[in-house]
N, CA, C and O of each residue as an XYZ file, in Angstrom:
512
protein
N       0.846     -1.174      0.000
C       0.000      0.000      0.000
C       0.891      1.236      0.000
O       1.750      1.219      0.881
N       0.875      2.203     -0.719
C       1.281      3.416     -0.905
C       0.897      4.240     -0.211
O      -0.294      4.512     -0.360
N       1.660      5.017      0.843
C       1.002      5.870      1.721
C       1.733      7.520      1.645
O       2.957      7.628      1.718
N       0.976      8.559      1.517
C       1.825      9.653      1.397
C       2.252     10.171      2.858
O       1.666      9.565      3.755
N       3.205     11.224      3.313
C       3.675     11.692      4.005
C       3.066     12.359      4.414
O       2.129     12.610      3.657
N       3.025     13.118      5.721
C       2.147     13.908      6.271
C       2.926     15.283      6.092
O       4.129     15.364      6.336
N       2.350     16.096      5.757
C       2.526     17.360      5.627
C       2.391     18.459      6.554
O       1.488     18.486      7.390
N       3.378     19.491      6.417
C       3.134     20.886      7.610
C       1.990     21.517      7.139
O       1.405     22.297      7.891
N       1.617     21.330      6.128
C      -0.165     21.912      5.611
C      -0.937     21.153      6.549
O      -1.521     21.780      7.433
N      -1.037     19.889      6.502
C      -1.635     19.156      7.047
C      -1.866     19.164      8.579
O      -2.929     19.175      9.199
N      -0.520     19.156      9.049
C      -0.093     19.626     10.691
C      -1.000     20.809     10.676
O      -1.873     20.543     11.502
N      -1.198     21.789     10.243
C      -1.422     22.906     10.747
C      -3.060     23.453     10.186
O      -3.647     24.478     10.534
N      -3.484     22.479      9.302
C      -4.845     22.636      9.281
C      -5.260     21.771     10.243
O      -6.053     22.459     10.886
N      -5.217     20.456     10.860
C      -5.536     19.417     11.946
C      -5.352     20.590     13.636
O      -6.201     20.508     14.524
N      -4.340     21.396     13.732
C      -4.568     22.528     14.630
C      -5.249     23.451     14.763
O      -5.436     24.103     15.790
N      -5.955     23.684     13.114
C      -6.406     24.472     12.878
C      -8.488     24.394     13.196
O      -9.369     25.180     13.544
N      -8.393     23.163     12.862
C      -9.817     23.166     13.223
C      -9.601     22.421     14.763
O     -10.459     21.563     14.554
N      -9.133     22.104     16.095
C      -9.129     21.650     17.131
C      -9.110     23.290     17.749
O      -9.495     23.358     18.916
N      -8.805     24.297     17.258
C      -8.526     25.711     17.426
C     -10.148     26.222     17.512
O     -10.715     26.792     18.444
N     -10.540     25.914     16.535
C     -12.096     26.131     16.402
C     -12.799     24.943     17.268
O     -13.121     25.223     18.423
N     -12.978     24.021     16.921
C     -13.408     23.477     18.221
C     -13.377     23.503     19.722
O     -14.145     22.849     20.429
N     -12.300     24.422     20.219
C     -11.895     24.715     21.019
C     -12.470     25.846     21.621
O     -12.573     26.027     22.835
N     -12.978     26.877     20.396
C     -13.484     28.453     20.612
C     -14.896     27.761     20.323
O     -15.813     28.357     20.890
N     -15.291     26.655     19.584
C     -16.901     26.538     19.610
C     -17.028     25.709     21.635
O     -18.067     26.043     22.205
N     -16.386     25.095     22.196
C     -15.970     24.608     23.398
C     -16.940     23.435     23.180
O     -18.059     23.191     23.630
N     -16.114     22.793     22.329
C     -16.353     21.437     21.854
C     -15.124     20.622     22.356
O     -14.174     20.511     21.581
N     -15.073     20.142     23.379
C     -14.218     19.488     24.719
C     -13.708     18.449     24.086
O     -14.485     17.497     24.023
N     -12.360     18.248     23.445
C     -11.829     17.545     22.492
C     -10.430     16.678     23.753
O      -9.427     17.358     23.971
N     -10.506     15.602     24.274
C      -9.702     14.773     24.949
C      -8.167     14.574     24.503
O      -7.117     14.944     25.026
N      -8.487     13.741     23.165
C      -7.439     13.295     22.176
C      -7.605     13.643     20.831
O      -8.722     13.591     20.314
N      -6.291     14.104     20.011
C      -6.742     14.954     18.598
C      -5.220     14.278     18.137
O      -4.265     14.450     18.895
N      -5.076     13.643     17.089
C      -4.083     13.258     16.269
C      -3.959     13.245     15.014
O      -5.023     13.047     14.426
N      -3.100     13.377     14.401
C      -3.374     13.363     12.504
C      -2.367     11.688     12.816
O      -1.412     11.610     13.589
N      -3.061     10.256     11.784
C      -2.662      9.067     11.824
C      -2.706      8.542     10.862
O      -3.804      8.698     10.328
N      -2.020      7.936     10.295
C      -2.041      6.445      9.729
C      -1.989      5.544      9.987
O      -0.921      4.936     10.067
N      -3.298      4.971     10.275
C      -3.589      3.503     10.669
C      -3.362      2.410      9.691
O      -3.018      2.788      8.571
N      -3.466      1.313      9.856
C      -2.846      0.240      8.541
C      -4.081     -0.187      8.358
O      -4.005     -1.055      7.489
N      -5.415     -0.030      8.770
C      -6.569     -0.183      8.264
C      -7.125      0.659      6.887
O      -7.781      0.224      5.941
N      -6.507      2.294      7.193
C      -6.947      2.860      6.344
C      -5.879      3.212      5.304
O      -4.763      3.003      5.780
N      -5.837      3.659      4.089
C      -4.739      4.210      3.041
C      -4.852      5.403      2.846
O      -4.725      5.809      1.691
N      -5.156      6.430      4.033
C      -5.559      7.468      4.500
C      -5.217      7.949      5.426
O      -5.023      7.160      6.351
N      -4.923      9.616      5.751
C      -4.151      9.861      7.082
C      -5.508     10.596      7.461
O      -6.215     11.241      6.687
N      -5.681     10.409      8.546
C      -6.905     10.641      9.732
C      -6.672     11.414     10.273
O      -5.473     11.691     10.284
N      -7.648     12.334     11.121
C      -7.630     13.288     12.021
C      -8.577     12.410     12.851
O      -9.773     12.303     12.581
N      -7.785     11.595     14.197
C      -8.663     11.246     15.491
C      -9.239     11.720     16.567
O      -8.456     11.716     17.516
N     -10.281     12.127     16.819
C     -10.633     13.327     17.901
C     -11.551     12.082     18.604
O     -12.177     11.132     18.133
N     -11.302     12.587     19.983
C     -12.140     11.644     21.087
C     -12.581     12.476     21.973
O     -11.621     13.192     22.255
N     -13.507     12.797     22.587
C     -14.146     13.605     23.879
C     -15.574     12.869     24.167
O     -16.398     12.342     23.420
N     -15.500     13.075     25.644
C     -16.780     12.872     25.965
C     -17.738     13.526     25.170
O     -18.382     12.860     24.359
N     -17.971     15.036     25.313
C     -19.111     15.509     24.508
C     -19.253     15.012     23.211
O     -20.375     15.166     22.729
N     -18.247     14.347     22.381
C     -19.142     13.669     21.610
C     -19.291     11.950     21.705
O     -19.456     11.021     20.916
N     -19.175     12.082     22.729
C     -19.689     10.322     23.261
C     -21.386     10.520     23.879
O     -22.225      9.658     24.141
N     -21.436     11.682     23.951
C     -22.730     11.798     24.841
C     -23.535     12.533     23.480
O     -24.032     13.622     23.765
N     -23.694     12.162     22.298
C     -24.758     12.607     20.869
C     -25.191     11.248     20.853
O     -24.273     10.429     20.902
N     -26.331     10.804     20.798
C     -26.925     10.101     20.542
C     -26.780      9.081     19.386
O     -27.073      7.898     19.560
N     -26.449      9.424     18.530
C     -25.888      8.630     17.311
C     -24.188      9.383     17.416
O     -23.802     10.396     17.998
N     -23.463      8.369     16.575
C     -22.279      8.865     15.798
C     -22.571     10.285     14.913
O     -22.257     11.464     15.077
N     -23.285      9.594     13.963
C     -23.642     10.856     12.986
C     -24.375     12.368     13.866
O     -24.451     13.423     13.236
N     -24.825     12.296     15.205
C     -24.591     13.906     15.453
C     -23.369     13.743     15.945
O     -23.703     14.861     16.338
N     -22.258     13.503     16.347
C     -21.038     13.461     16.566
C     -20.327     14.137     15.630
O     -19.604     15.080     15.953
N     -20.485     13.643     14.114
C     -20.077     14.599     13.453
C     -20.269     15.834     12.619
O     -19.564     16.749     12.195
N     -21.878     15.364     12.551
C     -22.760     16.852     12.366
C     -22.119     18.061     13.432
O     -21.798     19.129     12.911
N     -21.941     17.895     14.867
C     -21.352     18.727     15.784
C     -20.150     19.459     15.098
O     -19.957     20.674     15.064
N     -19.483     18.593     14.628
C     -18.198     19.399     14.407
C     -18.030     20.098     12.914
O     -17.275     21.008     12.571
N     -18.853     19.461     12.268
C     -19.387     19.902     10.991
C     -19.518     21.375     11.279
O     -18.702     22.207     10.881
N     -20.993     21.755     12.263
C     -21.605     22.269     12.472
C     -20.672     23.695     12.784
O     -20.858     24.867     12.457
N     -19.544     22.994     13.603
C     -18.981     24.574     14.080
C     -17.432     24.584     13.193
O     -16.555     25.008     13.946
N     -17.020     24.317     12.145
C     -16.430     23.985     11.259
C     -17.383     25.257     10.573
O     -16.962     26.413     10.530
N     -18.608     24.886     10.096
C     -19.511     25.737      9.183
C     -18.959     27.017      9.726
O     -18.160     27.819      9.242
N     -19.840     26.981     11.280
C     -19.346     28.703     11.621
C     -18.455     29.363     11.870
O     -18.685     30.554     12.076
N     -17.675     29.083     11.917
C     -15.638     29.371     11.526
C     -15.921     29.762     10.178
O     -15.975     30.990     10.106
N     -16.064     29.355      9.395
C     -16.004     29.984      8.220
C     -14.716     28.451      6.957
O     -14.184     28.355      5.851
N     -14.889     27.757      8.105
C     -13.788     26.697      7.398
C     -14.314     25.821      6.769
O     -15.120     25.009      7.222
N     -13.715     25.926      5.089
C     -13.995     25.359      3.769
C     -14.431     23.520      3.950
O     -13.901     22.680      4.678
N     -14.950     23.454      3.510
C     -15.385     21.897      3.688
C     -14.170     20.870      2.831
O     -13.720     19.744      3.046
N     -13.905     22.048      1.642
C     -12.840     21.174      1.079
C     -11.222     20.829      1.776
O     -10.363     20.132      1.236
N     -11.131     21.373      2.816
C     -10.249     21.931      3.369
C     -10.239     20.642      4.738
O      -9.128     20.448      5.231
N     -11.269     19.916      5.239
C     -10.978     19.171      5.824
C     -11.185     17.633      5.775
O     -12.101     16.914      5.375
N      -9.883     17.397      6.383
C      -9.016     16.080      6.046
C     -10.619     14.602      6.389
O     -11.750     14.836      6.815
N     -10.275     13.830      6.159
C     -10.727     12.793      6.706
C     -11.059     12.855      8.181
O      -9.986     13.010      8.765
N     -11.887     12.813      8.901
C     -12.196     12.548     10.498
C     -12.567     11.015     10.618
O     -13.184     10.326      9.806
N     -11.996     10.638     11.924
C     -12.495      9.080     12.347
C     -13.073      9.484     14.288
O     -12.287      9.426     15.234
N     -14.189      9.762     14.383
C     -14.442      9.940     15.744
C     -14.629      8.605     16.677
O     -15.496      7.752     16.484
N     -13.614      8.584     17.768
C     -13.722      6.923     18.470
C     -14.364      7.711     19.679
O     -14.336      8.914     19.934
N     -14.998      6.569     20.396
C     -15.786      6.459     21.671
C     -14.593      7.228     22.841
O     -13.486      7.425     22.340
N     -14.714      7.539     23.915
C     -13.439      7.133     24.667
C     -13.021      5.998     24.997
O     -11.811      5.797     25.100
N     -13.933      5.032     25.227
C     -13.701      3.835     25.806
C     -12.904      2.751     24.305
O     -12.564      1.568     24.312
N     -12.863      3.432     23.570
C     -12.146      2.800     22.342
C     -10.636      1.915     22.622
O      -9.529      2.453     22.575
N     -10.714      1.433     22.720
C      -9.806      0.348     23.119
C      -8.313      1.259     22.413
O      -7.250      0.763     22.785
N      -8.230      2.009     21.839
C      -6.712      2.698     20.758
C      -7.399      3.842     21.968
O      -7.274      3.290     23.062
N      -8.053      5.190     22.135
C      -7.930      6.017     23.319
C      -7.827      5.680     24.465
O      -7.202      6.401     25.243
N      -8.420      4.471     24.896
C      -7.796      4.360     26.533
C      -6.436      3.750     26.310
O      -5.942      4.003     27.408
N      -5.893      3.387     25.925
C      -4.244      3.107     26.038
C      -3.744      4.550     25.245
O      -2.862      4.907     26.026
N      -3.766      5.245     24.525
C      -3.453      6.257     24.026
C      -3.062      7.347     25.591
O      -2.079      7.868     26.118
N      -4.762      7.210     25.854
C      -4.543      8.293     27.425
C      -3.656      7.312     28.597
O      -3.054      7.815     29.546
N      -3.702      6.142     28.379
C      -2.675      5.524     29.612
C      -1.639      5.454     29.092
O      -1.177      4.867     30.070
N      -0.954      5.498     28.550
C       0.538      5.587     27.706
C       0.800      7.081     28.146
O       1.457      7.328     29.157
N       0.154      8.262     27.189
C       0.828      9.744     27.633
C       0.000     10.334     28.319
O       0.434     11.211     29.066
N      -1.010     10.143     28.305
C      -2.253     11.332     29.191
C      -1.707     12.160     30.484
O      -2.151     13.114     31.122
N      -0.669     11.442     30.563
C       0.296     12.350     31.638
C       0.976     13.118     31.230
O       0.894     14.305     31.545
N       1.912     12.597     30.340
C       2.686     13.970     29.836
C       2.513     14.847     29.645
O       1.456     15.320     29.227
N       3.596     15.437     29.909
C       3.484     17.425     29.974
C       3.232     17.962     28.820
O       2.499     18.918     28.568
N       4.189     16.985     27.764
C       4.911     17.731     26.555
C       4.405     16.770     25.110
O       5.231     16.352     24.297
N       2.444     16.456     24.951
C       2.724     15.645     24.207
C       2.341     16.316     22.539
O       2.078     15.758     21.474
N       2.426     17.314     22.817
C       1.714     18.401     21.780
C       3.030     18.324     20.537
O       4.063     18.965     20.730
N       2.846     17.467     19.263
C       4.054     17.707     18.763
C       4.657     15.899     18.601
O       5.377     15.356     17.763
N       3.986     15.409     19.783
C       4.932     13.787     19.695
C       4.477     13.120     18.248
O       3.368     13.049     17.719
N       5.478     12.766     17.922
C       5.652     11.725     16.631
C       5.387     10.278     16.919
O       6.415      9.720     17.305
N       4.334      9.482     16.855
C       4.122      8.161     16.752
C       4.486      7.330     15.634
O       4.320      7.733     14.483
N       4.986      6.164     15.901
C       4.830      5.231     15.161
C       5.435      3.868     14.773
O       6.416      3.608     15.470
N       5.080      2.751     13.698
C       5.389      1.646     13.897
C       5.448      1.173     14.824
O       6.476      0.813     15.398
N       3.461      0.984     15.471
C       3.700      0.735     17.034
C       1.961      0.139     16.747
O       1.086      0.676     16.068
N       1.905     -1.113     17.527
C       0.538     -0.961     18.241
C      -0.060     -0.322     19.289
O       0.468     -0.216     20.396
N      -0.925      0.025     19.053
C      -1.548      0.987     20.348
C      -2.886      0.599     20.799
O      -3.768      1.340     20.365
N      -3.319     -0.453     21.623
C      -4.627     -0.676     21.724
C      -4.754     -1.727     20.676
O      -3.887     -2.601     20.660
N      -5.742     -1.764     19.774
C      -6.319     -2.485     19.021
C      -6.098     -1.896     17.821
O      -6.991     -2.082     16.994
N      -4.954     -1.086     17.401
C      -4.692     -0.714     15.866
C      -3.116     -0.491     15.763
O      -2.609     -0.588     16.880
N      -2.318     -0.259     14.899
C      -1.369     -0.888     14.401
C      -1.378      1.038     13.616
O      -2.093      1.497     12.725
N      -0.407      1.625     14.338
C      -0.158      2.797     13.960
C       0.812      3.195     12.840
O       1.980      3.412     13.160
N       0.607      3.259     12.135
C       2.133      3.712     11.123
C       3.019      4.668     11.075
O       4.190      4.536     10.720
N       2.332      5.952     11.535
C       2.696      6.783     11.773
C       1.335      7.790     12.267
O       0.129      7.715     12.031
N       2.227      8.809     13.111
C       1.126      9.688     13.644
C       1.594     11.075     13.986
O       2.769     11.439     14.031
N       0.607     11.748     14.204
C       1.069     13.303     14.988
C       0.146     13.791     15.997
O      -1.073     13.725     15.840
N       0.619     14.209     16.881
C       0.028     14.246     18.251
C      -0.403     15.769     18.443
O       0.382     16.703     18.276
N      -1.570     15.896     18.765
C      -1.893     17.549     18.958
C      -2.220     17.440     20.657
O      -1.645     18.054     21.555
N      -3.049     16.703     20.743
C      -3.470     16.768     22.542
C      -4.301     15.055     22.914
O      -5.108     14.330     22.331
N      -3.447     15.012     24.350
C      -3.458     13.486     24.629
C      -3.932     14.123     26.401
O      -3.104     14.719     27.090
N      -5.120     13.892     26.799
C      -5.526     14.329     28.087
C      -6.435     13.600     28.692
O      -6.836     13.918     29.812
């Protein structure tokens, strides 16, 4: 499988909408840009309670859709999203691995299992 590189465009639009989610106070736990070996796609993983507590998945991501819209941020403009539960077997070892660390804003993952997925590479925005 052919996988492309992750990009400082990329880095910095994945900050860019956790920035807005942040000012909509859409309570975001864990936020990573990944390549999982499931997908041939690099992901933006966001986990929070508030969206464990929408009733379906799909308002989960209508939510972020939603304040994405009112930012003013292009639809074409964002990456792939994969929203996991917290209890997701890859976020609770994610948060028991660093959820402590001081400094994880920036960490580089990879060629690693984590939980129940098989990371290839990753980028770490916030692990709490």
């Amino acid at each position: 499988m052919d996988k492309s590189a992750l990009v400082s465009i990329e880095v910095d639009r994945g900050a860019q909408i956790l920035s807005i989610l942040d000012q909509a106070r859409i309570k975001i736990s864990v936020a990573l840009f990944v390549h999982l070996s499931e997908y041939e796609t690099w992901r933006l993983v966001l986990a929070g309670r508030q969206l464990d507590g929408t009733p379906r998945l799909q308002d989960a991501y209508g939510l972020l859709h939603k304040a994405l819209d009112a930012a003013g941020f292009a639809f074409q403009k964002t990456p792939p999203m994969l929203i996991l539960p917290m209890d997701d077997p890859f976020i609770k070892a994610l948060r028991r691995l660093y959820g402590k660390s001081n400094h994880v804003e920036g960490m580089i993952l990879g060629s690693q299992s984590i939980g129940n997925r098989f990371v290839e590479e990753g980028y770490v925005y916030r692990i709490t």
